[in-house]
N, C-alpha and C positions, 0 to 999 in steps of 0.2 A: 504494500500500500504506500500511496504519497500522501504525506498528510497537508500539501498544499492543493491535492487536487478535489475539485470540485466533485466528480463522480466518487471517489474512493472515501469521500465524505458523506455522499449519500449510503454506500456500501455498509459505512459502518454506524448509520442512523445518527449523525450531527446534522446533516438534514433535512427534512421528512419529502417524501417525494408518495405519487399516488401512481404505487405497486400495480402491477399488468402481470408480473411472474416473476417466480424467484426460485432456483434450486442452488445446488452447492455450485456450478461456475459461473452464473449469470444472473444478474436481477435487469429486470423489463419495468420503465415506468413510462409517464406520459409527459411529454415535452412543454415544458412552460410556456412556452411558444409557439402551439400547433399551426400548421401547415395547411393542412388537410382534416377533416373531421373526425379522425383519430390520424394520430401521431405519434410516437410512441420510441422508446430509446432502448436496444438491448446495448448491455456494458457488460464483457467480463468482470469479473472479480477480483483478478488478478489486474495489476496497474501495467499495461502496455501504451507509451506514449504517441506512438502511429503507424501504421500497416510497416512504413517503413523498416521496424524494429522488430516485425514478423522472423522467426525462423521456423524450420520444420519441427522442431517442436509445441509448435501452436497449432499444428493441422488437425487434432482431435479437436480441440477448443473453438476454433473456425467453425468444425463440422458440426458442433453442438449449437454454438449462437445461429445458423442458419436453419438448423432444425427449430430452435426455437423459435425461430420469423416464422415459419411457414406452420408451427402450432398458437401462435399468438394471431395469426391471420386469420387461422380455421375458425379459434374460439371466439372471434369479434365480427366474421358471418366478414371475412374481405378475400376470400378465398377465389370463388367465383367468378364475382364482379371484378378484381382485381386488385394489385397491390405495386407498391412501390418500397424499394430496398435500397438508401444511398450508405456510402459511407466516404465520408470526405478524407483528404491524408494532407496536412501541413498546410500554412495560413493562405497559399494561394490557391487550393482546392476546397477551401471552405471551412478545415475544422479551424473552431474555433475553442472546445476542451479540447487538451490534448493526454485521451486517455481512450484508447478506439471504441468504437461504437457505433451502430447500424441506427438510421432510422427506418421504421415502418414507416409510412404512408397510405391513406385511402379511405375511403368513403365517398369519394368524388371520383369522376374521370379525372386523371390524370394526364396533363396534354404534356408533349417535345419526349424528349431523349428516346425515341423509338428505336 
């Protein structure tokens, strides 16, 4: 954990955040800032500061938070209709915490990146 960062603070409940899922590698909540009519943030558990810092030791952990997108999608009925999956990497792609993290998206049509 980093105890400057803003996600590993919510991990360890200094800031209350409204839970979507949680097991032992990932907590799922809902973005202060939605986007879309659900919007939603999975974050490992573990402090990784950007895809960049990925090694093959992260490939079960990848394969679990993406399982988890596509079971937080089913349980919120975005399955069908559709969904959206970003994850941004360093301040000129977007992220803005830097401790990796997918956002869900959906409830709307979703227009561009096709």
């Amino acid at each position: 954990m980093n105890s400057d960062c803003l996600f590993c603070k919510i991990i360890d409940g200094k800031i209350p955040a409204d839970i979507v899922h949680e097991d032992d590698q990932v907590l799922a909540f809902k973005d202060i800032s939605p986007q879309a009519p659900f919007h939603s943030l999975i974050i490992p558990k573990i402090h990784i500061n950007t895809i960049n810092n990925l090694d093959t030791s992260h490939q079960t952990l990848l394969g679990h938070i993406l399982l988890t997108a596509k079971k937080i999608a089913v349980d919120n009925g975005l399955s069908e209709p559709g969904y959206r999956l970003i994850m941004n990497c360093n301040e000129d792609g977007g992220q803005t915490v830097f401790h990796i993290h997918i956002h869900i998206l959906g409830g709307r049509p979703l227009i561009g990146f096709g």
